[in-house]
BALO-732314 format. One record per atom (N, C-alpha, C): x, y, z; residue in three letters. Coordinates in pm, whole numbers, plus 32768, in hexadecimal, padded with zeros to 4 digits. Layout:
// BALO-732314
XYZALA/...
This chain:
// BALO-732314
80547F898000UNK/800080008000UNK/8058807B8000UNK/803E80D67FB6UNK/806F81427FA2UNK/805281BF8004UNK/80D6820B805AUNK/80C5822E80B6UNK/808182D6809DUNK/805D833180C7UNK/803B839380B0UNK/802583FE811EUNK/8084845480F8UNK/809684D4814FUNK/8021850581A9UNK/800385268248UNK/7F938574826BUNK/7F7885DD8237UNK/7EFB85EB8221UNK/7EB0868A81D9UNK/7EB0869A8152UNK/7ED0860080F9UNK/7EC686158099UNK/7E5085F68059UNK/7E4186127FE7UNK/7DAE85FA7FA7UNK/7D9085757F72UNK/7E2285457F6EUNK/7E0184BE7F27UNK/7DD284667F58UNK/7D7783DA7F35UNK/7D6E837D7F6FUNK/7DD283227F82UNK/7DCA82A47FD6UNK/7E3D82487FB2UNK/7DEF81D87F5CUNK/7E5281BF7F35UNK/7E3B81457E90UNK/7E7380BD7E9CUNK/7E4A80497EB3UNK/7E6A7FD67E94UNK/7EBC7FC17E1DUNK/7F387FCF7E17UNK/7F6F7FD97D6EUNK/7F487F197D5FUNK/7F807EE27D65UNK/7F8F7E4E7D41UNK/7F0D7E447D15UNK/7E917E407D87UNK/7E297E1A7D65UNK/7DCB7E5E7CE6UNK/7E087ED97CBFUNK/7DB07F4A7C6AUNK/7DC07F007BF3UNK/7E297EDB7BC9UNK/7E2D7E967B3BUNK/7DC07E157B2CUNK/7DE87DB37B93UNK/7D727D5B7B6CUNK/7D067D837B7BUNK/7CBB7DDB7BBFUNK/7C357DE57BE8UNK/7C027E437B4FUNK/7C647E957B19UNK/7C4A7ECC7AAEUNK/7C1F7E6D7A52UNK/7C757E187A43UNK/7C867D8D79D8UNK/7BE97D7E79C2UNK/7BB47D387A63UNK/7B547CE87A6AUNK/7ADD7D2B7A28UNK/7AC07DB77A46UNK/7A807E127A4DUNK/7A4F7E2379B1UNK/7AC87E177968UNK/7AC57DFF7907UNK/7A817DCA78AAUNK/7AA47D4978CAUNK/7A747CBE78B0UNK/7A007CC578B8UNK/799F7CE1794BUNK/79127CF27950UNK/78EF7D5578EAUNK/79097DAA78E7UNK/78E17E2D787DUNK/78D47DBF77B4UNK/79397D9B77A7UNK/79347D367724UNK/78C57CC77724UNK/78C37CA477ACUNK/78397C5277D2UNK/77C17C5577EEUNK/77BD7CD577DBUNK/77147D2A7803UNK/77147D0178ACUNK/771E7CDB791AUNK/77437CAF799BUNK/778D7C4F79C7UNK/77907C527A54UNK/77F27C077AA3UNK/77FA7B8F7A72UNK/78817B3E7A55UNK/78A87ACB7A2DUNK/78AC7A7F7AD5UNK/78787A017AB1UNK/789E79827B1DUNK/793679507ADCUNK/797B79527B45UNK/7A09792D7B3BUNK/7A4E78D67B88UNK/7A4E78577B57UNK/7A7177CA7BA7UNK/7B2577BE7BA5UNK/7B0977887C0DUNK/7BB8777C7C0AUNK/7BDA76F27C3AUNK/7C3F76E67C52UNK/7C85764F7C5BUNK/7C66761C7CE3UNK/7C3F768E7D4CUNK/7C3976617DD6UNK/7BC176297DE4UNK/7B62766B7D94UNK/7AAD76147D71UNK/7ADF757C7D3FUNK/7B47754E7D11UNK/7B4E74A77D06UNK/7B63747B7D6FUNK/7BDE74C17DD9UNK/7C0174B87E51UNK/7B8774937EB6UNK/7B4C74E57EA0UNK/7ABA74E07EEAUNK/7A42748C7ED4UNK/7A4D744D7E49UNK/79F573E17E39UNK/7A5D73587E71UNK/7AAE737B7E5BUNK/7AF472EE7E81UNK/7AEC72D67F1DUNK/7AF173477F73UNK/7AF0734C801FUNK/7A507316800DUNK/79DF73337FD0UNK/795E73137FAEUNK/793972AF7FBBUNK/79B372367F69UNK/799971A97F5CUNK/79D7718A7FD2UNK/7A6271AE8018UNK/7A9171518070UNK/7A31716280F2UNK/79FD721280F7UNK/79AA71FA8170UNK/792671B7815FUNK/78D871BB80CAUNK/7852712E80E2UNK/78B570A380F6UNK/7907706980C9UNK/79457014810FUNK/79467008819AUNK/7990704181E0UNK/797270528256UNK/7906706D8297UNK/789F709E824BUNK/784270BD82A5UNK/77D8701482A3UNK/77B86FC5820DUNK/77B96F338203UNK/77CB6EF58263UNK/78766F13829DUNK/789E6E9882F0UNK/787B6EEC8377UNK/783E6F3E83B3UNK/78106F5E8423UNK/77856EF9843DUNK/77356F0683A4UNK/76A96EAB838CUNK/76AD6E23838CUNK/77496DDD8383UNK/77396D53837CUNK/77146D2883BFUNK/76C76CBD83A7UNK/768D6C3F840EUNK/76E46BB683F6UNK/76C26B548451UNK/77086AB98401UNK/769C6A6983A9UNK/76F46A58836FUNK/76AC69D3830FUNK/760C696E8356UNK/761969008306UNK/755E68F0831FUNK/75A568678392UNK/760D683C836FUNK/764967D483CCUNK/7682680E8448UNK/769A6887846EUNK/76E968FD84C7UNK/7753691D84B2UNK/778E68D18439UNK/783269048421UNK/7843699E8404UNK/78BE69CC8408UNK/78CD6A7083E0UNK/78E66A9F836DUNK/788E6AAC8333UNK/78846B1982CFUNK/79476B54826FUNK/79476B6181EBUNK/79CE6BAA81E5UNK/79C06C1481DDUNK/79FD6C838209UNK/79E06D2B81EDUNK/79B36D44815CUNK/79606DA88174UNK/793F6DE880EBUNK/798F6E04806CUNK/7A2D6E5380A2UNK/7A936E4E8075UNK/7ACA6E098034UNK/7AFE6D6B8063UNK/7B2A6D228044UNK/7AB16CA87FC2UNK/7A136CD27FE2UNK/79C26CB77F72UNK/79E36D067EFAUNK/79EE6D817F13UNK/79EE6DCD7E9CUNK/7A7E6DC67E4CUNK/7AEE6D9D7EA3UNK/7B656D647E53UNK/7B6E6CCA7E18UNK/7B096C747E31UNK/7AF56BFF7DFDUNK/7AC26C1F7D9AUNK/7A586C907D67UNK/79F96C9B7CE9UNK/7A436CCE7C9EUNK/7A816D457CACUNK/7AC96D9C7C88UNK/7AFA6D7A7BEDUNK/7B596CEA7BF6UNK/7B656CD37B38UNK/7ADA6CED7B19UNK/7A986C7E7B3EUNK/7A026CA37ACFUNK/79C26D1F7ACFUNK/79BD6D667B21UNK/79A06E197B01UNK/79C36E327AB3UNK/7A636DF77AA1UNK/7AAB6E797A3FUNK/7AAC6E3679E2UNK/7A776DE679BBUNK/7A796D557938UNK/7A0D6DBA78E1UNK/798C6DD67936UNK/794B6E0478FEUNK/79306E7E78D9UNK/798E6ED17944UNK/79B06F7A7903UNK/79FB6F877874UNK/7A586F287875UNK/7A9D6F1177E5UNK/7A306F2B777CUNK/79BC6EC4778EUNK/795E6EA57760UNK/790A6F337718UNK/79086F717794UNK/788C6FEB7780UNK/78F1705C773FUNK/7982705F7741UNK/79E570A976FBUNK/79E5705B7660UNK/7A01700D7642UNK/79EE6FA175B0UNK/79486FD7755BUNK/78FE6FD075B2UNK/78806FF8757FUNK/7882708E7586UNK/78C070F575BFUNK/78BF71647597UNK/78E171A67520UNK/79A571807514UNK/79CE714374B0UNK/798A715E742FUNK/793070C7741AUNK/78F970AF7392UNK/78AD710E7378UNK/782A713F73E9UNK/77CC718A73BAUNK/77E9720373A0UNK/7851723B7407UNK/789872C273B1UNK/78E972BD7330UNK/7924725272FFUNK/7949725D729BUNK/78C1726A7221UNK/787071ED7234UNK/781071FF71BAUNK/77CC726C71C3UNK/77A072BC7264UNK/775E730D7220UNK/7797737B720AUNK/783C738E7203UNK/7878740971C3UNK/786B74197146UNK/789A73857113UNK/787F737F7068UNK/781673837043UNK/7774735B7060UNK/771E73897015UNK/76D37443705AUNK/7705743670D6UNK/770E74A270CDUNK/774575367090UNK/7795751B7054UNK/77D8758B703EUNK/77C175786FB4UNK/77AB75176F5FUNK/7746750F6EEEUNK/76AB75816EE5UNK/768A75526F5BUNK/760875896F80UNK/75EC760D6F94UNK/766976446FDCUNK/76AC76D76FE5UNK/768D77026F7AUNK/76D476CF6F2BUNK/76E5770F6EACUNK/769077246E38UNK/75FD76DC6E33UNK/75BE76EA6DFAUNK/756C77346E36UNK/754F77676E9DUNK/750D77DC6ECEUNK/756B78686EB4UNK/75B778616E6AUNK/75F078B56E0AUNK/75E478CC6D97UNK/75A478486D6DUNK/759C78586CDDUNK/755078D56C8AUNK/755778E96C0DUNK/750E792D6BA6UNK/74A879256B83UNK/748178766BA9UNK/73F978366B6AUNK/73A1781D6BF6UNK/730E78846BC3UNK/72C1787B6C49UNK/728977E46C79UNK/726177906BFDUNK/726477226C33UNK/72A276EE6CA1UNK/733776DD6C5DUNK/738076926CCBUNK/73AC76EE6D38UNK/73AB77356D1BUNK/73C777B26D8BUNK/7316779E6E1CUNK/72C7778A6DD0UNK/724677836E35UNK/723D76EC6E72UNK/725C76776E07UNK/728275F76E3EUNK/72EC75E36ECEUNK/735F760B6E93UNK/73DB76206EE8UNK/73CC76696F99UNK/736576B56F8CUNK/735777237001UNK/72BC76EC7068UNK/728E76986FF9UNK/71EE761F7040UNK/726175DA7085UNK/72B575817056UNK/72E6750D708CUNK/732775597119UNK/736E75C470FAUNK/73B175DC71A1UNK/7372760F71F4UNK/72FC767C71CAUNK/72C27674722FUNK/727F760D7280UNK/723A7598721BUNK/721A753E7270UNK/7252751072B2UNK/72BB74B772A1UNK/7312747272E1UNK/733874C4735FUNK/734C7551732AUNK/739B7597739AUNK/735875B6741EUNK/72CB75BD7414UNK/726775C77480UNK/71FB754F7483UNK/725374CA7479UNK/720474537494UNK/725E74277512UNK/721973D07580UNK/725C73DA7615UNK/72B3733575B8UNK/7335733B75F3UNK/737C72E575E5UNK/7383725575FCUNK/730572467667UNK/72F371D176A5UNK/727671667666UNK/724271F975D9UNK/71D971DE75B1UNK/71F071847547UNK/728871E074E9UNK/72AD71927484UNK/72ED71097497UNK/7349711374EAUNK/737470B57527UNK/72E9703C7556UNK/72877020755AUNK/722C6FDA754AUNK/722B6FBE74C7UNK/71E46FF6746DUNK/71CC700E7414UNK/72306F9F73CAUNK/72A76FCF73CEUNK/73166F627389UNK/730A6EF673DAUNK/72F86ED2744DUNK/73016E517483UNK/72A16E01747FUNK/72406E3D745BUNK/719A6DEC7419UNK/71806DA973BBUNK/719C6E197355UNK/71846E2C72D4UNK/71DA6DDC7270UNK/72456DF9728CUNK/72BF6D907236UNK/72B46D1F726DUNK/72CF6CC271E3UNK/72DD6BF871FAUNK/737F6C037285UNK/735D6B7572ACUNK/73E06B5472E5UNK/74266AF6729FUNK/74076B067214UNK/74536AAD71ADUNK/74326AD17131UNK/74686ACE70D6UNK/745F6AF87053UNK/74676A7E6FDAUNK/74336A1F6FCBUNK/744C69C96F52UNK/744469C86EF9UNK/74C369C16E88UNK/74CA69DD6E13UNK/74D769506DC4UNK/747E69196E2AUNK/7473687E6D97UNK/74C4682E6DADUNK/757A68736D7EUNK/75DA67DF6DACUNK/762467F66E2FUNK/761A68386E6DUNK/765768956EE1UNK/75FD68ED6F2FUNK/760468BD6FA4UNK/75B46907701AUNK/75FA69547070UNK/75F16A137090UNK/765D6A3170ADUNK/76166A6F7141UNK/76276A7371A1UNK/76146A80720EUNK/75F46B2B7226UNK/75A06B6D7283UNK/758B6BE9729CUNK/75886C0F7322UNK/762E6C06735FUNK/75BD6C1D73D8UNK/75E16C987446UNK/759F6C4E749BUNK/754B6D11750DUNK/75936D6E751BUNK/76566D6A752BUNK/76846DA77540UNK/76AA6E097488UNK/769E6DCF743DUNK/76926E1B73C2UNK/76196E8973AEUNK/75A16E5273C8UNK/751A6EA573C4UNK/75226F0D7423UNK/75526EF674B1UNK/75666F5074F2UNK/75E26FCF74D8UNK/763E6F8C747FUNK/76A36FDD7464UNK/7663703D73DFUNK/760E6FF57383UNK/75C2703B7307UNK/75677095735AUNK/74FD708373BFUNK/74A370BA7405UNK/74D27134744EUNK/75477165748BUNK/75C171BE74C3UNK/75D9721C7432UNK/761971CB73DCUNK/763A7273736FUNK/75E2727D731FUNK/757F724C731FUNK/74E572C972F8UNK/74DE7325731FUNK/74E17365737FUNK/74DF73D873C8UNK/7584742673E7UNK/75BD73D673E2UNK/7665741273A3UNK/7672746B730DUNK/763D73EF72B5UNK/763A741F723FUNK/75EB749D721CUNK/756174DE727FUNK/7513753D7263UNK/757875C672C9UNK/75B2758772E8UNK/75F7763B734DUNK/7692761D7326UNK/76A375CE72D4UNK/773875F1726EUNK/76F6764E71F4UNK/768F761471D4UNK/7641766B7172UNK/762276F17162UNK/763876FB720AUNK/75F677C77231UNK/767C77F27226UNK/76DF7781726CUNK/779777C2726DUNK/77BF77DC7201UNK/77B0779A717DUNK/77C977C5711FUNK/777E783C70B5UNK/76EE782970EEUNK/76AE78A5709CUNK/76ED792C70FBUNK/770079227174UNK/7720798A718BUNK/778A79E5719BUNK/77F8798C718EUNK/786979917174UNK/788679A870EEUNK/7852797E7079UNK/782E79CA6FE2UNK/782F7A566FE1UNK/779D7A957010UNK/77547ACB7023UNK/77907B647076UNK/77C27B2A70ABUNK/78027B687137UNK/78957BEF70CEUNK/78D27BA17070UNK/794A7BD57038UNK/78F27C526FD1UNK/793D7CD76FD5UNK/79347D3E6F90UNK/79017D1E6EFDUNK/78947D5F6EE0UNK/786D7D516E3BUNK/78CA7D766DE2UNK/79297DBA6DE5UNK/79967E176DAEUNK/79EB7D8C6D5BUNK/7A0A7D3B6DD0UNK/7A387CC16D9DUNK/7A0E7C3C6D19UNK/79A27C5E6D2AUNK/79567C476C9FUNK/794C7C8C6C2FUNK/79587D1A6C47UNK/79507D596BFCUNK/79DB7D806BA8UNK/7A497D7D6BF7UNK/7AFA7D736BE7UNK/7AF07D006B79UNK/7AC47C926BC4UNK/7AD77C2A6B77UNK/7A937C0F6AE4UNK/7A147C4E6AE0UNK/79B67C516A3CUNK/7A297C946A24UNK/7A727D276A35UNK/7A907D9769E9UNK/7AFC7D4369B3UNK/7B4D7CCF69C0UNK/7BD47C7469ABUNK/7BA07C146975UNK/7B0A7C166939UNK/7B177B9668CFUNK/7AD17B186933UNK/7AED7B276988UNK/7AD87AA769F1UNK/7A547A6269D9UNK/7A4079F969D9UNK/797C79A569C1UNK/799179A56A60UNK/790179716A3DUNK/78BE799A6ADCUNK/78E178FB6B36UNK/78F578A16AFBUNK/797078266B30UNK/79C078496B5FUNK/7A2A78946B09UNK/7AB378BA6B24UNK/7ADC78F76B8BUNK/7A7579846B7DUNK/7A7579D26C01UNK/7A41797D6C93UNK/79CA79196C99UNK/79E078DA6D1BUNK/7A21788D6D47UNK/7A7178386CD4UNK/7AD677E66D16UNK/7B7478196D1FUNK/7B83788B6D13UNK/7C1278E06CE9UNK/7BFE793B6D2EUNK/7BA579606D68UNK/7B8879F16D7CUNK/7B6279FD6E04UNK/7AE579CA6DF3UNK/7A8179D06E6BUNK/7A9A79616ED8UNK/7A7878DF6EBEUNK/7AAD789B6EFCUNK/7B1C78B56F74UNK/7B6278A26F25UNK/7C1078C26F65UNK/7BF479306FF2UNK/7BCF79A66FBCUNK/7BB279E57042UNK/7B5579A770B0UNK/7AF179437073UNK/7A76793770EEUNK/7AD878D47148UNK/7B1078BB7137UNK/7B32784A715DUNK/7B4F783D722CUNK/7BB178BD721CUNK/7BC278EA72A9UNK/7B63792F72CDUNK/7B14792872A8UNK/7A84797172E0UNK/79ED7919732DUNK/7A27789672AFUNK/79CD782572E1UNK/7A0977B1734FUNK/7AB677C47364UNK/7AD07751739AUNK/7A9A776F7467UNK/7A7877FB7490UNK/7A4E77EA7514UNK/79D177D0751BUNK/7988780674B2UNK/78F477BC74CDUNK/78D8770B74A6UNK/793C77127472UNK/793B765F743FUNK/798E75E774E0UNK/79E97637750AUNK/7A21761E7597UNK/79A875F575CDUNK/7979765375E8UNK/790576817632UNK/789A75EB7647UNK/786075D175C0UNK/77EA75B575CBUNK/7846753075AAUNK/7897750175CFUNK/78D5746975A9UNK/78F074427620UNK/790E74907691UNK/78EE748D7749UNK/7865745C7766UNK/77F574C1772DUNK/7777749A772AUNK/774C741476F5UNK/7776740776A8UNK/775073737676UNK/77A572E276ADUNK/7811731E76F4UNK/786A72CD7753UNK/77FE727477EFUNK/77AE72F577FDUNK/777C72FE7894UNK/76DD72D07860UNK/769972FC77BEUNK/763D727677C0UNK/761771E97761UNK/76CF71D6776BUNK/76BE71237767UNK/768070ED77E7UNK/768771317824UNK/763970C178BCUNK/75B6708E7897UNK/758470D47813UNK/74D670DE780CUNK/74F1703877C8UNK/7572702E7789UNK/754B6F7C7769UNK/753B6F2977BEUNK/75236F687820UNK/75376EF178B0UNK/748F6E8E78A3UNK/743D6F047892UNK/73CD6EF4786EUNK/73846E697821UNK/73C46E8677C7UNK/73A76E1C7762UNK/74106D927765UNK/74606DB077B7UNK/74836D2E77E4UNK/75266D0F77ABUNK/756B6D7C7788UNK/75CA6D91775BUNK/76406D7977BFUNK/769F6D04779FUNK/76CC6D027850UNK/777E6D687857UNK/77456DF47867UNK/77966E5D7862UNK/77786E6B7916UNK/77D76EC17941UNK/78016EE079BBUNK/777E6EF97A46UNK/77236F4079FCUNK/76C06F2F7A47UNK/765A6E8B7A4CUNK/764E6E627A0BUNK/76366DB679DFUNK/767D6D777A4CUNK/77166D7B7A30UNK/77886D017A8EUNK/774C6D3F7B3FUNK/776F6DC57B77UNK/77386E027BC4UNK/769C6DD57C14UNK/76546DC47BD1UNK/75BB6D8B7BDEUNK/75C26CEF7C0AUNK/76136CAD7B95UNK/764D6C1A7BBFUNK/768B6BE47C39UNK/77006C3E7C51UNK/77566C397CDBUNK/76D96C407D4AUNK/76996CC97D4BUNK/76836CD27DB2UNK/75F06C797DE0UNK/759A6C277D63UNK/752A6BD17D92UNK/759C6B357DC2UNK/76246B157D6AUNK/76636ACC7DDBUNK/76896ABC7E4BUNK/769F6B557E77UNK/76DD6B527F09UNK/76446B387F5BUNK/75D46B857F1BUNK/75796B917F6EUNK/756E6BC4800BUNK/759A6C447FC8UNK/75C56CA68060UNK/75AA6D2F803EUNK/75406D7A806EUNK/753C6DEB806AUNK/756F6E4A8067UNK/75DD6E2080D2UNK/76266E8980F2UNK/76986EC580C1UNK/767F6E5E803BUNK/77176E887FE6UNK/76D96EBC7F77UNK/76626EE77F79UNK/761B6F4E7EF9UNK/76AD6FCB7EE8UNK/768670207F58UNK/76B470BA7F55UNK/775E708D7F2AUNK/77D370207F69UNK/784E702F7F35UNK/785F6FEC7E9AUNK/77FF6FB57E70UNK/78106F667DD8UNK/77F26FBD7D95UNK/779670467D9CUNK/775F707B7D5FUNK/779D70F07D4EUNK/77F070F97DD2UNK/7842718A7DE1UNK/78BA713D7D8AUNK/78E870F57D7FUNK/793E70957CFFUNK/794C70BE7C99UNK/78C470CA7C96UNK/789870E17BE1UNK/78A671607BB0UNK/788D71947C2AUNK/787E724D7BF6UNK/790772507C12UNK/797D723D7C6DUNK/7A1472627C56UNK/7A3372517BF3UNK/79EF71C87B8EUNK/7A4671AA7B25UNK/79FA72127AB0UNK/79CA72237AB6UNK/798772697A37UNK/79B773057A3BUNK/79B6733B7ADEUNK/79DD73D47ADFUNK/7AA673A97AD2UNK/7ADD734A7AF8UNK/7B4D736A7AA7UNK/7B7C73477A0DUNK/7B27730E79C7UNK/7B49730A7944UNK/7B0E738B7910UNK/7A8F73E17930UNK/7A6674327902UNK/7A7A74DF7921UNK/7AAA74C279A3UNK/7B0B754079F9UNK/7B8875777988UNK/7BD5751D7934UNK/7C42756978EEUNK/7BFB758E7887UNK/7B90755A7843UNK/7B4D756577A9UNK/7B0B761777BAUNK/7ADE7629782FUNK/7AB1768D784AUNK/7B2277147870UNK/7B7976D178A7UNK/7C06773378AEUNK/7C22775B7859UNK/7C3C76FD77F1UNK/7C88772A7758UNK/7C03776376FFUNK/7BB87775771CUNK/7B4777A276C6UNK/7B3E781F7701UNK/7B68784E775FUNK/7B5578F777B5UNK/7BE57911776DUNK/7C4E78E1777FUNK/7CB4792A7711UNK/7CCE79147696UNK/7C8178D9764BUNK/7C5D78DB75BDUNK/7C10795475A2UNK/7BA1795875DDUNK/7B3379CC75F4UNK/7B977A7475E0UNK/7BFB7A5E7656UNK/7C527AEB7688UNK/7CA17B117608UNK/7CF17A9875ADUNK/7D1B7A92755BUNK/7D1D7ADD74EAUNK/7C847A7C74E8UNK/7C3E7A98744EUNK/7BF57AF37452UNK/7BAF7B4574C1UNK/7B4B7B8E74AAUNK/7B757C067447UNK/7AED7C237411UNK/7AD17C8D739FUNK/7ACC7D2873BCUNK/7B737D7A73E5UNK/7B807DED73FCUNK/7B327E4173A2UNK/7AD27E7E73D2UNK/7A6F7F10738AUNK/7A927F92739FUNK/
């Protein structure tokens, strides 16, 4: 703290702290309001979360139906533990796919809500909105109903199963908000740039894949971060349909142990593992954001 003479007019000033608080201040102002800002000690704190429902479990234990003693909660949840994480793999593998397919037909899809031709331009902009404001759990039915669990083509029978539909059922709704990322990220770049580009001869191809493109690119990769976290956190919805991803194995363990009291630490499990795979995706997506943003 900066010291300051009696009788003077000045205030005293936090120097160290003035810069960041400016920073932040900032930041909210680019954000229309206050940002929620997670930090590494919030994992810290889910993890004290799990060891104290652990502990709090083994305060609840009783003995067995013969009177023997019970093993701590703890030491249950380190017996399951491979198969948890057998099946987090699982719900990461299925993220995976569905973000990939629905980048690629998404960003197809993008792009024809650009188009010239109102047709496909009015086709292109039906499909995302639907998709985009259909509840996820809905489609995700929908594919697990609706499609065979086998496909026979006469000399060869090729198998279909739940964890595919559920992975197709997931980037439906990927594919419709890659669709907005890319229309708006188009959309978003100066008309001037189109217009540079007619004045040089350019077809209207040329200029989006040479031109336009190229710039969206760092424009779309934090909102694409973004919503690939989101779709991280609802693979759980395959649990539903019977998909045996992390919440599935979880459900399994705990009708084996057949103990109540290990709900709150299996479950607080699940959420450590998910807020630390999804804790950095969100880090690097706030400095992608700082990065890339669009100085006006």
């Amino acid at each position: 703290m900066k010291r300051i003479p009696f009788g003077t007019t000045d205030l005293p000033v936090l120097l160290p702290a003035a810069a960041r608080l400016q920073a932040a201040a900032r930041r909210d102002r680019e954000a229309g309001g206050p940002l929620p800002r997670l930090r590494a000690r919030h994992g810290l704190w889910l993890a004290a979360l799990c060891l104290l429902s652990a502990g709090v479990a083994d305060a609840q234990m009783g003995t067995g139906a013969g009177g023997e003693a019970r093993r701590s909660a703890f030491a249950a949840l380190i017996d399951w533990a491979p198969l948890l994480l057998d099946g987090f793999l699982f719900n990461i593998a299925i993220s995976f796919l569905a973000m990939a397919g629905g980048t690629a037909v998404g960003a197809v899809l993008g792009l024809m809500q650009v188009s010239l031709l109102p047709p496909v331009r009015f086709g292109s902009w039906f499909v995302t909105q639907f998709f985009r404001n259909a509840p996820w759990l809905v489609l995700l039915f929908f594919c697990m109903f609706l499609l065979p669990f086998e496909f026979d083509l006469g000399f060869v029978v090729i198998p279909f199963p739940d964890w595919v539909k559920a992975t197709l059922g997931l980037s439906l709704p990927v594919m419709a908000n890659v669709s907005e990322v890319v229309r708006g990220a188009v959309q978003s770049l100066p008309s001037g740039q189109w217009e540079a580009a007619e004045s040089l001869a350019f077809s209207r191809r040329q200029t989006l894949w040479e031109i336009i493109l190229p710039q969206c690119v760092k424009r779309m990769l934090p909102p694409w971060m973004n919503l690939y976290a989101i779709l991280t956190m609802a693979t759980v919805l395959a649990s539903i349909v019977g998909v045996s991803e992390m919440m599935t194995q979880t459900g399994r363990a705990l009708a084996a142990e057949n103990r109540p009291e290990l709900l709150i630490p299996f479950y607080s499990f699940v959420l450590v593992c998910f807020f630390a795979y999804c804790y950095p995706i969100a880090v690097a997506t706030r400095r992608l954001e700082r990065r890339y943003q669009v100085k006006l």
